[in-house]
C-alpha angles and dihedrals in degrees: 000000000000097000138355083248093057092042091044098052089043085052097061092038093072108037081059090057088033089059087034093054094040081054102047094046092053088046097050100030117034107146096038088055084043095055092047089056095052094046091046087034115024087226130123102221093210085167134076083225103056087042096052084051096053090043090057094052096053079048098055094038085057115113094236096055094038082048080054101054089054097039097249094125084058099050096045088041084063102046092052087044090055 
């Protein structure tokens, strides 16, 4: 990153869109996220809670969010930007 304020802002930035997308996914798709969770679980998610859950942990085992813990998102934001 160039500077902390530009990490910082990106930071935030994508946890917004990270919260929005998890959201979104449990609000537009809730049996097929259901489904998904018994077949990788075994578990039937009756609850908005332990869907939401579920829902947060395919989010945070996505590519783009794992490319984001190591800075990768950044790096190739930057190459596609230049």
């Amino acid at each position: 990153m160039r500077s902390h304020r530009y990490r910082d802002v990106y930071t935030t930035a994508f946890e917004t869109v990270r919260v929005k997308v998890r959201s979104e996914l449990v609000e537009r798709f809730p049996e097929p996220l259901r489904r998904e969770a018994l077949r990788q679980t075994g578990l039937h998610l009756a609850g908005s809670g332990s869907l939401d859950a579920f829902t947060a942990r395919l989010v945070e085992q996505s590519e783009v969010t794992q490319d984001f813990g190591t800075g990768a998102v950044s790096h190739q934001h930057r190459e596609h930007v230049q």
